[in-house]
ROKELUM-51736 format. One record per residue (C-alpha): residue number from 0; residue in one letter; y, z, x. Coordinates in nm, 3 decimals. Each point is the difference from the previous one (the first is absolute). Example, Ala and Ser with C-alpha at 12.3 -4.5 7.8 and 13.67 -1.06 7.14 Angstrom:
BEGIN
  nr rest       v       w       u
   0    a  -0.450   0.780   1.230
   1    s   0.344  -0.066   0.137
// end
This chain:
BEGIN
  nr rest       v       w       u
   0    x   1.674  -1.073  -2.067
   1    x  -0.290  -0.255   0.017
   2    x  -0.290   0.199  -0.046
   3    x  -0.305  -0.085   0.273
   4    x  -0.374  -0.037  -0.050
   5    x  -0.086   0.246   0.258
   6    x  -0.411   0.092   0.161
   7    x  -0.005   0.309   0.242
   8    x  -0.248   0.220   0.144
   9    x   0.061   0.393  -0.114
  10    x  -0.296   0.218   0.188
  11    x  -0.017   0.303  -0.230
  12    x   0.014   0.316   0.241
  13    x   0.041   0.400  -0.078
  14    x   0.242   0.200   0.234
  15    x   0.049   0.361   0.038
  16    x   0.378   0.054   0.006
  17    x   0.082   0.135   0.325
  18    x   0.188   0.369  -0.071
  19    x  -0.041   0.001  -0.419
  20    x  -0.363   0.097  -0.039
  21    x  -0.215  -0.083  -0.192
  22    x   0.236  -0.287  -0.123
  23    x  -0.155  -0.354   0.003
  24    x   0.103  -0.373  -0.043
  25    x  -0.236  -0.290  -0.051
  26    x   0.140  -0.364   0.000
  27    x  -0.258  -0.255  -0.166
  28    x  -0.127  -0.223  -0.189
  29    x  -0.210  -0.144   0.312
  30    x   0.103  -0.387  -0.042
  31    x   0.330  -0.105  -0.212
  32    x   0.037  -0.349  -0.155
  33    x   0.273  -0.156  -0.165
  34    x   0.121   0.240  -0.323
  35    x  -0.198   0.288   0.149
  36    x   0.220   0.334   0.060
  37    x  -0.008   0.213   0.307
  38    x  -0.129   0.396  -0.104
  39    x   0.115   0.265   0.216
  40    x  -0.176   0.331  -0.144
  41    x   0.177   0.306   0.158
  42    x  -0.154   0.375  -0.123
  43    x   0.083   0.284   0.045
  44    x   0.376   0.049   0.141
  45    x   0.209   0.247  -0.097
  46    x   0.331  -0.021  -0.163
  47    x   0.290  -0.052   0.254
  48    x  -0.131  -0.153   0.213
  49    x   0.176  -0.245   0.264
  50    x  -0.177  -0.325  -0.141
  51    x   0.037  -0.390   0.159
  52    x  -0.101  -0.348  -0.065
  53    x   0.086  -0.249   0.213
  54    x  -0.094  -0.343  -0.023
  55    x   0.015  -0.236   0.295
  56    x  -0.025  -0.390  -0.026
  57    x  -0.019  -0.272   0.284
  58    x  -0.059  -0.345  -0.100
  59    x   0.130  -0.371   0.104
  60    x   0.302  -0.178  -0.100
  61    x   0.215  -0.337   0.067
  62    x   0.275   0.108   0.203
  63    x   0.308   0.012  -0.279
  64    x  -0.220  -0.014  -0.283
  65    x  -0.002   0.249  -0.305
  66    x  -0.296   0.281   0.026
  67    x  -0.059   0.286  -0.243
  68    x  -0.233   0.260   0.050
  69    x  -0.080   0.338  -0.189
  70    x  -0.181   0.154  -0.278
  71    x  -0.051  -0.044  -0.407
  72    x  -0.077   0.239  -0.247
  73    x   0.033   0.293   0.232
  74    x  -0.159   0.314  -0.197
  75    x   0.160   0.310   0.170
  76    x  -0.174   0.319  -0.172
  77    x   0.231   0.226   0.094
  78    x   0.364   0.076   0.117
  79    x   0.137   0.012   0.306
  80    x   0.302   0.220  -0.002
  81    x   0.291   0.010   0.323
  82    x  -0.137  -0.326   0.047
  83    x   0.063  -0.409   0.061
  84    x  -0.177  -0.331  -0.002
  85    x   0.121  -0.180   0.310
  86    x  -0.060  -0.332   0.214
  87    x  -0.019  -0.162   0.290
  88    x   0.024  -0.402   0.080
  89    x  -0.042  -0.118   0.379
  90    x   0.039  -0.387   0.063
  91    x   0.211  -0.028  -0.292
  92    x   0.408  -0.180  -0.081
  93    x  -0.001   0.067  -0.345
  94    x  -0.152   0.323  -0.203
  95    x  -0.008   0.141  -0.324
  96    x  -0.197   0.288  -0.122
  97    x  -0.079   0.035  -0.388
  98    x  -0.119   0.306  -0.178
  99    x  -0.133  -0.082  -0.369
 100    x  -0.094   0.245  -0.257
 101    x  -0.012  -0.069  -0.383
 102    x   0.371  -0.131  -0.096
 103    x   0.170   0.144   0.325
 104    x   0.016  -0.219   0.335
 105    x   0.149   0.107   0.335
 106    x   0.087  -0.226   0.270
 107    x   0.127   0.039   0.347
 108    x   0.118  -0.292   0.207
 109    x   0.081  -0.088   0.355
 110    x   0.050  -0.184   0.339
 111    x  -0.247   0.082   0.261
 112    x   0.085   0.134   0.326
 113    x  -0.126  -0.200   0.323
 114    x  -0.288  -0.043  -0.241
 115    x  -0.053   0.335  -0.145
 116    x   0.080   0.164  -0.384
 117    x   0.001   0.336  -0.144
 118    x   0.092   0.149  -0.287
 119    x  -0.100   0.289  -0.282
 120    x   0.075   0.165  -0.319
 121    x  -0.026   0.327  -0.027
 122    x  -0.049   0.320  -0.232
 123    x  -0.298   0.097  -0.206
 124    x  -0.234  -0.300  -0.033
 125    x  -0.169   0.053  -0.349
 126    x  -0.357  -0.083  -0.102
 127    x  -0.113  -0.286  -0.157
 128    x  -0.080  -0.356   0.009
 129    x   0.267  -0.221   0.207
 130    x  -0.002  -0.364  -0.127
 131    x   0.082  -0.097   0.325
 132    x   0.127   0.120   0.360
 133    x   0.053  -0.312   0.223
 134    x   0.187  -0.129   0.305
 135    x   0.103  -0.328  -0.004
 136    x   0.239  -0.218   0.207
 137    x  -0.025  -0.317   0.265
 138    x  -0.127   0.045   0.349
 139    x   0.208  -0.015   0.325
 140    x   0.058  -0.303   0.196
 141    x  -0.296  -0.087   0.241
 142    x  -0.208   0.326  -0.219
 143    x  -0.414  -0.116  -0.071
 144    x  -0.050   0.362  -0.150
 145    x   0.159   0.233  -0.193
 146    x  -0.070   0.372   0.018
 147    x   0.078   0.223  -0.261
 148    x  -0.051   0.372  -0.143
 149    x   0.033   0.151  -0.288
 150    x   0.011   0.390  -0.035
 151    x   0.013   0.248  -0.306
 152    x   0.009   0.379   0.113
 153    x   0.135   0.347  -0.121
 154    x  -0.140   0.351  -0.111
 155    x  -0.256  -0.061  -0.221
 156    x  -0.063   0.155  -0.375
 157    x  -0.224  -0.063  -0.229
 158    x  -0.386   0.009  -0.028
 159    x  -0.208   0.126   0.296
 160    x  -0.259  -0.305  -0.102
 161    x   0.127  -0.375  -0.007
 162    x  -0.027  -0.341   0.004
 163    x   0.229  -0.243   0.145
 164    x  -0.092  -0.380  -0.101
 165    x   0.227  -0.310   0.076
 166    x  -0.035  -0.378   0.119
 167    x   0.128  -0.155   0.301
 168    x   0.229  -0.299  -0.038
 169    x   0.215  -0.269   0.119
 170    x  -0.240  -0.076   0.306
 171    x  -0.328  -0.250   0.027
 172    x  -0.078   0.074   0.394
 173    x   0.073   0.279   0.176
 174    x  -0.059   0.416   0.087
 175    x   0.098   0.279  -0.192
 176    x  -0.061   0.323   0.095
 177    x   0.030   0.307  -0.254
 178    x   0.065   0.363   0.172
 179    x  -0.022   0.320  -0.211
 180    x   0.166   0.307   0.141
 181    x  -0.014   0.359  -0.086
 182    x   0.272   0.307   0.117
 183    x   0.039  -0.200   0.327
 184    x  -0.353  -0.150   0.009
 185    x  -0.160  -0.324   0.019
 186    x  -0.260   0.026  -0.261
 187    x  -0.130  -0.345  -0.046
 188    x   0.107  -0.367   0.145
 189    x  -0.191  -0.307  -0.054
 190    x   0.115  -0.367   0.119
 191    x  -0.123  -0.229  -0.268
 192    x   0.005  -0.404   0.051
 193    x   0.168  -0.153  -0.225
 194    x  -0.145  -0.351  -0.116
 195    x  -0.377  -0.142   0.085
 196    x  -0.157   0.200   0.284
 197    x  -0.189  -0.391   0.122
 198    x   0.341  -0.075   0.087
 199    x   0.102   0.325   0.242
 200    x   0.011  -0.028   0.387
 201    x  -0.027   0.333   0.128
 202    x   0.185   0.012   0.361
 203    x  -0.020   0.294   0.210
 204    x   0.364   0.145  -0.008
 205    x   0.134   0.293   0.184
 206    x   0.293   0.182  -0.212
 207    x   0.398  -0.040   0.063
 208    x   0.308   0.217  -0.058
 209    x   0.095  -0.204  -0.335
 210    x  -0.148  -0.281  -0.229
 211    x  -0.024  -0.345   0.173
 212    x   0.000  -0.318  -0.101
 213    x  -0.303  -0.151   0.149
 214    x  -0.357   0.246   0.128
 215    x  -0.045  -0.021   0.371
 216    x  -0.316  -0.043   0.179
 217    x  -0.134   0.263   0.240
 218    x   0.090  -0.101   0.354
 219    x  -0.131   0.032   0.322
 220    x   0.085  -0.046   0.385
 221    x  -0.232  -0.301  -0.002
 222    x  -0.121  -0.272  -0.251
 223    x  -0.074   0.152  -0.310
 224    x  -0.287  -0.161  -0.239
 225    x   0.178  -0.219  -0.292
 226    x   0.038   0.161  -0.330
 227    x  -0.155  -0.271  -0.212
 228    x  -0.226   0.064  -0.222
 229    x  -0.335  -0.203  -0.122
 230    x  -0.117  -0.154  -0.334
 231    x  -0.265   0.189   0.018
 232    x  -0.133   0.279   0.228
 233    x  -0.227  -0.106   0.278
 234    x  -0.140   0.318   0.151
 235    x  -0.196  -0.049   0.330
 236    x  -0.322   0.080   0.027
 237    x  -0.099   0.359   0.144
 238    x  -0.088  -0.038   0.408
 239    x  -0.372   0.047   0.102
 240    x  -0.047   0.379   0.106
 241    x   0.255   0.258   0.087
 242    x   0.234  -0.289   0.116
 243    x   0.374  -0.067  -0.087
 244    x   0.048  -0.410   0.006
 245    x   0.330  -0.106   0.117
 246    x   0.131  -0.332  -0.053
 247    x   0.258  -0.144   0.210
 248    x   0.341   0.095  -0.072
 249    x   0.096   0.273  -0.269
 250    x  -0.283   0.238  -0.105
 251    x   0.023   0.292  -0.244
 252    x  -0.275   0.205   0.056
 253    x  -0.158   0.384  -0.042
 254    x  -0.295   0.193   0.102
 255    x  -0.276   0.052  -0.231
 256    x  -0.076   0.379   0.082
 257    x   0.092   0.264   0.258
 258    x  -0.022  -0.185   0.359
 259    x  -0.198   0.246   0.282
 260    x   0.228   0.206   0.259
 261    x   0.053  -0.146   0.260
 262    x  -0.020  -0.353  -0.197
 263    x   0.307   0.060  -0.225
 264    x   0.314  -0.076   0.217
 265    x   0.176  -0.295  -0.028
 266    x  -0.101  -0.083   0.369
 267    x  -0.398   0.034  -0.075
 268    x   0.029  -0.209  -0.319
 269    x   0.238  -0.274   0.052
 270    x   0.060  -0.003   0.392
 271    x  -0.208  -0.343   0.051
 272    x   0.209  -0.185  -0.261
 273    x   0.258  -0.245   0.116
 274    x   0.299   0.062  -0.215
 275    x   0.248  -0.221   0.169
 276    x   0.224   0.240   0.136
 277    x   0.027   0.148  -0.399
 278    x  -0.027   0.359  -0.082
 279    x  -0.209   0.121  -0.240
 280    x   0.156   0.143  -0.332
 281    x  -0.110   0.250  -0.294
 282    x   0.253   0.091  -0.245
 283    x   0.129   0.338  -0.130
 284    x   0.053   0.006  -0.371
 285    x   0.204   0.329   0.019
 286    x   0.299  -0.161   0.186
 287    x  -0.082  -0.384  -0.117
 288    x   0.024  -0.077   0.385
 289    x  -0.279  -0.173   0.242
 290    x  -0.144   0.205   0.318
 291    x  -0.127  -0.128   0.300
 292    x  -0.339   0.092   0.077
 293    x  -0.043   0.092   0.357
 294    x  -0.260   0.098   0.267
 295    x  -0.096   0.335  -0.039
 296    x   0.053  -0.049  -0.422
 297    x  -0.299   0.093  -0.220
 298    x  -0.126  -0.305  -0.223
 299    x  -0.062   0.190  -0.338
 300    x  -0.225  -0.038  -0.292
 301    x   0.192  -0.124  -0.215
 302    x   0.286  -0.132   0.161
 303    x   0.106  -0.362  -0.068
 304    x   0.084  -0.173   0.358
 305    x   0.156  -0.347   0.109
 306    x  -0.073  -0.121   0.281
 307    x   0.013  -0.381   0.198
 308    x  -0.309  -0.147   0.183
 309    x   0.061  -0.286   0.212
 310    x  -0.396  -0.073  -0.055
 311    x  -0.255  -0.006  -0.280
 312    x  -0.242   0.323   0.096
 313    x  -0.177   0.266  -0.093
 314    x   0.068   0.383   0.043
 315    x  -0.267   0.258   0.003
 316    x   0.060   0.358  -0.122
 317    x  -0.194   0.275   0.090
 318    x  -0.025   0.254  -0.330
 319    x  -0.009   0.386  -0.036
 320    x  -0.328   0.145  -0.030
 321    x   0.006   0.146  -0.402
 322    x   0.230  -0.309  -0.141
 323    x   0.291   0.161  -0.175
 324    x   0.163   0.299   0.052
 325    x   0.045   0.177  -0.363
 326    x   0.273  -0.025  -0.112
 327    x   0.152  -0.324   0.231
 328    x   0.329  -0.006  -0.170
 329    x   0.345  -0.207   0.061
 330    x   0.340   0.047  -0.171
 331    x   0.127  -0.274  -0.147
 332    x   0.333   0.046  -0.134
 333    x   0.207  -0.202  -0.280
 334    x   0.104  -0.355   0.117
 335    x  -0.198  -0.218   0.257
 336    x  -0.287   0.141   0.165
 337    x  -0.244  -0.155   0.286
 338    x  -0.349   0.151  -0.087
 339    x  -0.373  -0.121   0.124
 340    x  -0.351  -0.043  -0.185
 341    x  -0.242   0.294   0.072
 342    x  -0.333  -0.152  -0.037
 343    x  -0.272  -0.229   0.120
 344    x  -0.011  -0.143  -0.414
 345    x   0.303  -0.185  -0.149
 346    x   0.092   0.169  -0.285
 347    x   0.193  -0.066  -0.314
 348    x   0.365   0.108   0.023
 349    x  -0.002   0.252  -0.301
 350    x  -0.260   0.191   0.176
 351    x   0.096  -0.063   0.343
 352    x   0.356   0.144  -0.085
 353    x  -0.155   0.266  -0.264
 354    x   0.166   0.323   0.174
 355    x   0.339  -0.185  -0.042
 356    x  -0.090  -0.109  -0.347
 357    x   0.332   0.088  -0.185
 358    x   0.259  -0.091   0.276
 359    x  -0.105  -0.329   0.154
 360    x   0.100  -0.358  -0.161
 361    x  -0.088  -0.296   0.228
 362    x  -0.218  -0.038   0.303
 363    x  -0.029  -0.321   0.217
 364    x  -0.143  -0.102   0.325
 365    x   0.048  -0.277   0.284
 366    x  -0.204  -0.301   0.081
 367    x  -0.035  -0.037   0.384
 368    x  -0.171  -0.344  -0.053
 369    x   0.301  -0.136  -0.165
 370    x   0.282   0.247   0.108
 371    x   0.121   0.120  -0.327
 372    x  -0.041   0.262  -0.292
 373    x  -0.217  -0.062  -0.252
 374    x   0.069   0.045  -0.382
 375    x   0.148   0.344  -0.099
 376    x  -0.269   0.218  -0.236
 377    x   0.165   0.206  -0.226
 378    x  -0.125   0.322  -0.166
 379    x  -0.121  -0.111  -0.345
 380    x   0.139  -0.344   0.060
 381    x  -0.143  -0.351  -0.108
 382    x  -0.228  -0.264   0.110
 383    x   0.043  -0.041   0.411
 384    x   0.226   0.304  -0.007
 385    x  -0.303   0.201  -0.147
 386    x  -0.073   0.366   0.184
 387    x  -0.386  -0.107  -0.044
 388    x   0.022  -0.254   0.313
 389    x  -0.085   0.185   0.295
 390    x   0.117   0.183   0.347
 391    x  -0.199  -0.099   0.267
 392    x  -0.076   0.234   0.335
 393    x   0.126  -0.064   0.343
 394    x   0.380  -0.126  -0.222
 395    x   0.318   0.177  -0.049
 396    x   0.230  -0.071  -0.288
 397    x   0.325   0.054  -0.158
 398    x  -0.026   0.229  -0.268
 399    x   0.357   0.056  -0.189
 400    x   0.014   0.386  -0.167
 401    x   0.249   0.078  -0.278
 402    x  -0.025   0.395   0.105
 403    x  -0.157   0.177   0.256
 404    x  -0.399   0.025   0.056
 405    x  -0.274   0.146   0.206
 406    x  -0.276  -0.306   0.076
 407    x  -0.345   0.164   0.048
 408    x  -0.256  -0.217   0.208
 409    x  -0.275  -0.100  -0.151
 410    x  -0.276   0.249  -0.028
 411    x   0.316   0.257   0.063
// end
């Protein structure tokens, strides 16, 4: 297998296992480059223990063309005993999965069904370093993606403290996601992209049934803003006073800080706006579905909210005497999330999005001027993807979590 210069993003991040205390795992280093290793640092389990790794990749491919996709050098500490390595191929004709350690090599190989490959080998699974485990094959007629997993799991023995290192391979673009479970727990899962983070569209998806083939926009009743992104990121400037500036057509916008009673309905906030006959839409991260706001809804701090203005105008909001409730929270929950900007001051991302520091990876928001998203940042990422370029009040954003989070408002 051709081996790939790979760059991806790893955000280092310490999780309590969920039902196996005080058990730990930490996943860094903070960046990878080509012929870096990925360290996953797990303390403190005890023996027998129901242990997983899978490995999830999604990346591009010519439709019939060969792919390959998996991992090298695969150090496995310890032994995983009633156990298997399995996989799973969607968008696939062809598949074979290979299994190298030292001088032995096991391969399975296979048609697809409508698209979709599985297979496993089971029994103890015994520590060590694997030269390579890989899937490799050609993709289905009319495929642009290929999805594929990779999955070693069984009753653990062995040390309580370890260290499992490998390398991605056989992919230059892409996602991979790593999940760690524990006795029926999801301890740790991460999506990673694969190749140069400049190059990465983020698109607001909403999550289906299986793996597809291509990453679907989120829709509306009405006109939705385009999803293409800008060179560069061209925030507006902040509106005089306690103002929100609408632009005409698509606007994605929050409130600063807790509106007045009385001044914090839907109705009282947004009744003199001309939306066209459009509704007006939040988002709810929990069930990756949009929700109609209606008259008699509360507009919340920090709630992001799209709405259509047939005009260019301002709209005057009446604060809360004392400024922010402590603590002004919101849940934001793994996937895509619709969030607002609680202050008067733009901020830098890292510190705007402090209280989710270890579970959120990229932020972007939406230019009313020109109707479409600006450039992605990323947490820890380069140049115009930096998490030093700021939020900015009276905006809402997409803010993409890898695990659940609680976002405090500023001053929270």
């Amino acid at each position: 297998m051709t081996r790939s210069c790979i760059a991806f993003t790893v955000l280092a991040v310490l999780v309590l296992v969920q039902g196996v205390s005080p058990a730990s795992v930490f996943l860094s280093p903070g960046q990878v480059m080509p012929g870096d290793q990925v360290t996953i640092v797990i303390t403190d389990l005890p023996d027998a223990s129901a242990f997983s790794i899978r490995i999830d990749g999604d990346f591009s491919v010519a439709q019939g063309n060969l792919f390959s996709f998996g991992v090298r050098d695969f150090l496995l500490p310890f032994s995983l005993y009633n156990g298997s390595i399995s996989a799973m191929l969607w968008n696939t004709e062809t598949n074979i999965l290979t299994i190298r350690k030292g001088d032995t090599e096991v391969r399975r190989v296979g048609l697809s069904q409508n698209g979709v490959f599985s297979t496993a080998t089971t029994g103890t699974v015994p520590g060590g370093t694997y030269d390579l485990i890989s899937l490799g094959g050609t993709a289905a007629p009319g495929a642009t993606n290929v999805v594929a997993s990779l999955s070693l799991e069984g009753t653990r023995s062995g040390p309580k403290d370890s260290t499992i290192t490998f390398f991605i391979d056989g992919v230059t673009e892409g996602n991979v996601t790593i999940t760690i479970g524990v006795d029926g727990e999801t301890a740790l899962t991460r999506t990673l992209p694969v190749g140069n983070p400049a190059t990465i569209t983020p698109t607001p998806t909403t999550p289906a049934p299986t793996p597809t083939t291509q990453t679907p926009a989120p829709t509306t009743p009405s006109p939705t803003p385009t999803t293409t992104a800008s060179a560069t990121p061209v925030p507006t400037s902040t509106p005089p006073g306690n103002a929100i500036h609408l632009k005409p057509e698509w606007n994605f916008v929050s409130v600063p800080g807790t509106l007045a009673e009385g001044h914090d309905m839907v109705e009282a906030v947004f009744g003199g706006v001309d939306t066209g006959g459009r509704s007006i839409f939040t988002y709810n991260g929990q069930h990756q579905a949009w929700v109609q706001l209606r008259y008699g809804d509360t507009v919340r701090l920090l709630d992001g909210i799209w709405i259509y203005s047939a005009d260019e105008r301002d709209i005057p909001l009446f604060f809360a005497a004392g400024g922010v409730p402590v603590p002004t929270t919101k849940q934001l929950y793994s996937g895509w999330n619709t969030i607002g900007f609680s202050s008067t001051q733009s901020m830098e991302a890292r510190y705007a999005l402090a209280s989710v520091n270890d579970t959120w990876f990229q932020v972007f928001g939406y230019d009313p001027a020109l109707q479409r998203y600006e450039t992605s940042i990323v947490k820890d990422g380069p140049g115009t993807h930096s998490d030093t370029r700021h939020l900015y009040p009276f905006r809402g954003y997409w803010v993409k979590m890898n695990a659940n989070g609680t976002l405090y408002a500023i001053g929270s």
